[in-house]
Structures are given as structure tokens and as C-alpha cells.
C-alpha positions as CSV (number, residue, x, y, z in Angstrom):
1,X,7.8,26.7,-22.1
2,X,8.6,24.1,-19.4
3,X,9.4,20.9,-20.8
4,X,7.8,17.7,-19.7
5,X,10.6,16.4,-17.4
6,X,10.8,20.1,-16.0
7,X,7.6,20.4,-15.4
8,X,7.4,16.7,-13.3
9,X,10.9,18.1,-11.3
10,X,8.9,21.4,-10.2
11,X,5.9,19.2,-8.6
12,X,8.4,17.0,-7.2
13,X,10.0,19.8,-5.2
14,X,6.9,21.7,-4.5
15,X,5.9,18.1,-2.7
16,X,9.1,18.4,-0.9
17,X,8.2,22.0,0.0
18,X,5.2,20.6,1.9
19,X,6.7,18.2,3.6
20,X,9.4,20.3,5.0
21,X,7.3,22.8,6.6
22,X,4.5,19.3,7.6
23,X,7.7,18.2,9.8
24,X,9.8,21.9,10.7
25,X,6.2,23.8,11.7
26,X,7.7,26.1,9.3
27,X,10.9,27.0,8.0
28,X,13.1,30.3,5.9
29,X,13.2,30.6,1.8
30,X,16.9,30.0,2.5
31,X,16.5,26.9,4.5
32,X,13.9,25.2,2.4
33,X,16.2,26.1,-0.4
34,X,19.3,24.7,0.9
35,X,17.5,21.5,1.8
36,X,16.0,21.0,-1.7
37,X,19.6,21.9,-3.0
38,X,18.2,24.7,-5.6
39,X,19.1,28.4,-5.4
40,X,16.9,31.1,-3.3
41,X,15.4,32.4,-6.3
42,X,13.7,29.0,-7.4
43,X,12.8,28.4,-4.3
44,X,10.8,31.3,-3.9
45,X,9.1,31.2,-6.8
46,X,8.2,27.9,-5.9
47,X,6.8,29.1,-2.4
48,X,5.0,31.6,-4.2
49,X,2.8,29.4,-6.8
50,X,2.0,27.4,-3.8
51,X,0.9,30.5,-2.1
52,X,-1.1,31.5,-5.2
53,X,-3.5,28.4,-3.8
54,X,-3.5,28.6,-0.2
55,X,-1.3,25.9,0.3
56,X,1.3,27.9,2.0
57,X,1.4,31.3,3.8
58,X,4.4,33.3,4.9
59,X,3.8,35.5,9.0
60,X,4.3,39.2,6.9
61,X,7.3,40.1,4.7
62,X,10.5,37.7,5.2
63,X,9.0,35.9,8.0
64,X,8.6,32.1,8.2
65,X,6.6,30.0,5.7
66,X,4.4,27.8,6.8
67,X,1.5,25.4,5.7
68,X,-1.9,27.6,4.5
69,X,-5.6,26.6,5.0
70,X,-5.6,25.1,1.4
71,X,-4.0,22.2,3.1
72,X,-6.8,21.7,5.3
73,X,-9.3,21.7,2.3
74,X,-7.3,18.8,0.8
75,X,-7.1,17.0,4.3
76,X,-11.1,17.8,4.5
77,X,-11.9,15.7,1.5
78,X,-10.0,12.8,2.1
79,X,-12.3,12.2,4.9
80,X,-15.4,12.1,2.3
81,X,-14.5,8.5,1.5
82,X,-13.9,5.4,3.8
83,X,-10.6,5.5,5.1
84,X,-8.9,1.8,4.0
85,X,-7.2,0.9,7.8
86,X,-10.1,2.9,10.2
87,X,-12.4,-0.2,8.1
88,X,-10.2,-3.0,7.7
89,X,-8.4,-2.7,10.9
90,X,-11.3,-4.0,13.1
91,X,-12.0,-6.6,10.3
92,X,-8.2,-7.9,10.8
93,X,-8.4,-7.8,14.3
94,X,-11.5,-10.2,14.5
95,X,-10.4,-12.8,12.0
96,X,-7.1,-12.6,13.6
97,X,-9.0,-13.9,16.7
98,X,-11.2,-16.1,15.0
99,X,-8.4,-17.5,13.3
100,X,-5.5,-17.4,16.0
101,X,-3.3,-16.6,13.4
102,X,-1.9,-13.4,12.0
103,X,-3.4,-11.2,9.9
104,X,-2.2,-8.0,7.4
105,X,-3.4,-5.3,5.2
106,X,-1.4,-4.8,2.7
107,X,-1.8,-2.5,-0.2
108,X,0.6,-2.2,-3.8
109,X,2.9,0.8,-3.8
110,X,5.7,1.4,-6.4
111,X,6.7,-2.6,-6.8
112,X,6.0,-4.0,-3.8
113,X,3.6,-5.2,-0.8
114,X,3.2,-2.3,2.0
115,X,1.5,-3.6,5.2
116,X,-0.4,-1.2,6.7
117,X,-2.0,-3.2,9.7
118,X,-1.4,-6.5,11.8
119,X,-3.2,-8.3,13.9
120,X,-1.8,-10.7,16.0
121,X,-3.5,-13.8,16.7
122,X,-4.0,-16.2,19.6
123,X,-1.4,-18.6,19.1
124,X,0.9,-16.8,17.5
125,X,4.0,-16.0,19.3
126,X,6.5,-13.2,19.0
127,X,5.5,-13.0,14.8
128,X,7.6,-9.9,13.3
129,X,5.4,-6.9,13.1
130,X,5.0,-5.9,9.6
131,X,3.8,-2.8,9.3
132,X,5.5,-0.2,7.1
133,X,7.4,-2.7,5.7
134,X,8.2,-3.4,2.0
135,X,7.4,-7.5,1.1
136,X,8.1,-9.1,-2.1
137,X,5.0,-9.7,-4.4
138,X,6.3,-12.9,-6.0
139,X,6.7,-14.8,-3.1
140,X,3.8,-13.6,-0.6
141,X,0.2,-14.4,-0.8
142,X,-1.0,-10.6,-0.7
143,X,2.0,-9.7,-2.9
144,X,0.2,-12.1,-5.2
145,X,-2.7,-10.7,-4.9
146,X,-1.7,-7.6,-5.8
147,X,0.4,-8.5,-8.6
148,X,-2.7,-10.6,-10.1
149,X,-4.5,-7.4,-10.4
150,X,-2.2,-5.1,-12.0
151,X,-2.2,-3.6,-15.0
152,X,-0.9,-6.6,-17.8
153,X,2.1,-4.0,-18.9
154,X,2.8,-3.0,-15.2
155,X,2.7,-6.9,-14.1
156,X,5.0,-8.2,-17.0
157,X,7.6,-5.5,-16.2
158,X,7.7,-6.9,-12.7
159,X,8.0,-10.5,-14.0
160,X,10.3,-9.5,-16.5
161,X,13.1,-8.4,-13.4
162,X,15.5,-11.0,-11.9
163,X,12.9,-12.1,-9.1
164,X,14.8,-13.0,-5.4
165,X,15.0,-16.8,-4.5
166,X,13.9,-16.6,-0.4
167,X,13.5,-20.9,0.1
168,X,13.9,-23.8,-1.8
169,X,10.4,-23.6,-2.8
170,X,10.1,-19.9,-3.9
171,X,8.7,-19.6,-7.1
172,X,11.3,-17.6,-9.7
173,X,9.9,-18.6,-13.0
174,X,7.6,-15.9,-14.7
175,X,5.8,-18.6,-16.5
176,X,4.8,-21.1,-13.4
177,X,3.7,-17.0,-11.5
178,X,1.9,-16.1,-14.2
179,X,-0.6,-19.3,-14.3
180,X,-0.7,-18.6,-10.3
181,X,-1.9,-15.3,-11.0
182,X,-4.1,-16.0,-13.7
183,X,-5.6,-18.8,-10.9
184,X,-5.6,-15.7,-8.1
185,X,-7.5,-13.4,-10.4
186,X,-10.0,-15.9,-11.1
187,X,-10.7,-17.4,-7.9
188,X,-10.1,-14.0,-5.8
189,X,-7.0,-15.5,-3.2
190,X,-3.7,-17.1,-3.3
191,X,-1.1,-18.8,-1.3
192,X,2.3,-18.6,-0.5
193,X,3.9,-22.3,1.0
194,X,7.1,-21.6,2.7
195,X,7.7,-19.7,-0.4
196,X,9.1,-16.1,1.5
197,X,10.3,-17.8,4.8
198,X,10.7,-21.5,5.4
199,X,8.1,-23.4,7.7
200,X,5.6,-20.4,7.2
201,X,2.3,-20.6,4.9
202,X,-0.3,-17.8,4.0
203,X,-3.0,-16.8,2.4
204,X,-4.8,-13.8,1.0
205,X,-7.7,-12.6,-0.3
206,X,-8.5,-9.2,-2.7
207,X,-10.6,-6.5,-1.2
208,X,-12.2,-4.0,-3.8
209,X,-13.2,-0.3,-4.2
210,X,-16.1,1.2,-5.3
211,X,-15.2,0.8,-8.8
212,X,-14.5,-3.0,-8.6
213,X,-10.5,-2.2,-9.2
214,X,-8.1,-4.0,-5.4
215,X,-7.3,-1.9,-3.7
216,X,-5.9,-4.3,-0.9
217,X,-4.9,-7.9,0.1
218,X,-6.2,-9.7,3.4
219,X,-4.1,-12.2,4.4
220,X,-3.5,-14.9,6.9
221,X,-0.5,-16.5,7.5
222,X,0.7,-19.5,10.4
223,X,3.1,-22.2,10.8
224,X,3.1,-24.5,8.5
225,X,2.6,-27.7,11.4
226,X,-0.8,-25.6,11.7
227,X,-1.7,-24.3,8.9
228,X,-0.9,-26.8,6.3
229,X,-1.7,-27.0,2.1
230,X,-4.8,-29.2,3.1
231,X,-5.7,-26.2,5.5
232,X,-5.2,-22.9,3.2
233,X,-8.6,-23.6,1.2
234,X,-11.2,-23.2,3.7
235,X,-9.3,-20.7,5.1
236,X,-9.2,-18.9,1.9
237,X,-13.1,-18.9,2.3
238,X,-13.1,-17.3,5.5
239,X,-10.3,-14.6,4.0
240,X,-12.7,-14.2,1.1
241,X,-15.5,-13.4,3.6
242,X,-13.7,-11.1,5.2
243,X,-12.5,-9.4,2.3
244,X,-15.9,-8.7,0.7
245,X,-17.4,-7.3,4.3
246,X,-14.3,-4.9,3.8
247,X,-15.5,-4.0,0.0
248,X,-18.6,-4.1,0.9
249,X,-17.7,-1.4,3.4
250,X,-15.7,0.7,1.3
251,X,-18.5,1.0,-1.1
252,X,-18.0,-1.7,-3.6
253,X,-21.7,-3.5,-5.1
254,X,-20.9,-6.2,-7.0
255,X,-23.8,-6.3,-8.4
256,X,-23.3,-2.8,-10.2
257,X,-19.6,-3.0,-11.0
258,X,-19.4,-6.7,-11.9
């Protein structure tokens, strides 16, 4: 009987299986073992259960193994619900213009902020493009976000770490954070003041799925000469708006999920 761990390691490389043939077209036993680092034998049995579901198919006896049509059934119903980015990305794009500043999607993944779109805004000027990258969650207004809604064990275990000083003013004490986030998951936004790079301000606001959990942050951030602490409120409001058309869109109802 395969033990827990064992059992965790097999989906893990069956994973891996997919994703070398999603960027080879298709590849041998042999190679697909070598690159997972296991003998033929495992990966072939491996190959095989994912056969067993359509997920792979192999071009007759010891040819190639590719992806199968049980891939496309997966792929079909993802498309069943609102993609986050095709219904955000025009909402970021707008507000970036209303706003002329910057604004990101950014959703939680393993630890950290992932930004998954960016809008540039009119008077911004050569802004780093954020996208794909990994951002802190203690010292970025969607990262707070995020970390306001997380599970209470999840979100102490991050507090509990060694958390990175990036200015003078980034906040490294778990117990000043936590009444931030306690104010973030009350009000629905929070700011960041110069706290991840010096002369920069933002703030974000917490989009919802259809069963009321974040799913996202939409944030806003500017120079600090523009957008100053006297500033970040009412733009909050306008993030907040924003934020709920994006819910609103993904299927979220206040009203029936509180």
C-alpha cells in the first residue's frame, strides 16, 4: 500500500509527465524518465495510469507519448467559469486611465503576491512591468490584501517568519501587520507608504469569487509627490468600485454570500 508521502511523490511526477510532453510535443519513456530522474520501469507505469484516463496516448507500440484528448476535457471546463485576467484586465486598463497611475492584478500563490496584469497609466513613466513576478505581502498593498484574507493558521505562519526590511518605513513587526490586517479585512483595502520602495505609495482593494472567499487584489500605486497619505482614501473608494464590478463579474452576490 502506497504511503502518504509516496503517494503525493507519484502525482507530483505524473504533473511533471504532462508538462514535458505540454512543452516537447511529445517525448520517449526513456526521455521522460531520464528527465524526471526515475528508472524506465516507473516511468512507464506512470505513463500508463495516465493513459488509463485519456490524459496521454502513445502513436502504436514504442512510439512517442504524447498529450491525449482527456486533456482537452480538463481544458474544456475551465472555460465554464469566468476567467480572472480576460475580466479584470479591461477593468485595470480603464482605472489605469482614469487614474493615470498604475494598476495590477495580483493574486496569492505559495507565500507571496503574483501579478498577473498591469496597466500602465497616463503619467506614469517607464514603471517596472510586474507581471509574473513574486512581491512580498507584508510590505505591498495587494500583498496585504491577500494576507488579510488568509486562512488565521496560514497567515500567522507567514507572520511568524523573519519578514524583509525594504525602507525605513517597512513594517517588520507581526503585531503593528496584524492590526493592519485586521483594518484591511474590515474595511476591504489597504496601503502600502513607501513601505516596498522608497518615494512609491499604493493601494489595493479585494476582489471576490462566487463564494465570497479573495480571490485577488486591485491595486493602484504612484509617486508619492502625487499620490500622497491624504490621497490613498478616496482612491481606495474608486479601487473598491472597481473591485466589486470585478466580483460582481466573476459571479459573486453579496447579498447571497454575505
Amino acid at each position: 500500500m502506497m504511503t502518504g508521502t509516496g503517494a503525493v511523490q507519484s502525482v507530483d511526477r505524473a504533473v511533471q509527465v504532462l508538462e514535458i510532453l505540454a512543452r516537447d510535443g511529445g517525448s520517449s519513456v526513456g526521455r521522460v524518465a531520464a528527465e524526471l530522474g526515475v528508472h524506465q520501469s516507473t516511468a512507464s507505469r506512470l505513463i500508463a495510469a495516465l493513459e488509463g484516463r485519456d490524459l496521454v496516448e502513445r502513436a502504436g507500440e514504442g512510439g512517442p507519448v504524447r498529450l491525449g484528448v482527456g486533456v482537452l476535457r480538463l481544458a474544456a471546463a475551465t472555460h465554464s467559469r469566468p476567467d480572472l485576467t480576460a475580466v479584470a484586465g479591461p477593468v485595470c486598463d480603464a482605472l489605469a486611465e482614469q487614474l493615470g497611475e498604475t494598476v495590477n492584478l495580483a493574486v496569492y500563490r505559495s507565500g507571496a503576491a503574483v501579478n498577473l496584469h498591469q496597466a500602465q497609466g497616463t503619467r506614469t513613466v517607464a514603471m517596472h512591468n510586474w507581471v509574473g513576478d513574486r512581491t512580498v505581502l507584508h510590505a505591498t498593498s495587494s500583498g496585504k490584501v491577500l494576507l488579510a484574507h488568509l486562512p488565521l493558521a496560514e497567515s500567522e505562519a507567514l507572520l511568524a517568519a523573519p519578514l524583509e526590511r525594504f525602507t525605513t518605513r517597512t513594517v517588520v513587526d507581526p503585531v503593528a501587520l496584524r492590526e493592519q490586517l485586521r483594518e484591511a479585512g474590515t474595511r476591504g483595502w489597504a496601503v502600502a507608504e513607501e513601505e516596498f520602495e522608497e518615494g512609491l505609495n499604493a493601494v489595493a482593494a479585494a476582489i471576490r469569487g462566487p463564494e465570497g472567499n479573495v480571490v485577488a487584489a486591485l491595486s493602484a500605486a504612484g509617486p508619492a509627490y502625487r499620490l500622497g497619505s491624504a490621497d490613498l482614501p478616496q482612491m481606495a473608494e474608486q479601487l473598491v468600485r472597481a473591485a466589486t464590478d470585478v466580483s460582481r463579474a466573476l459571479g459573486h452576490r453579496p447579498d447571497l454570500t454575505g
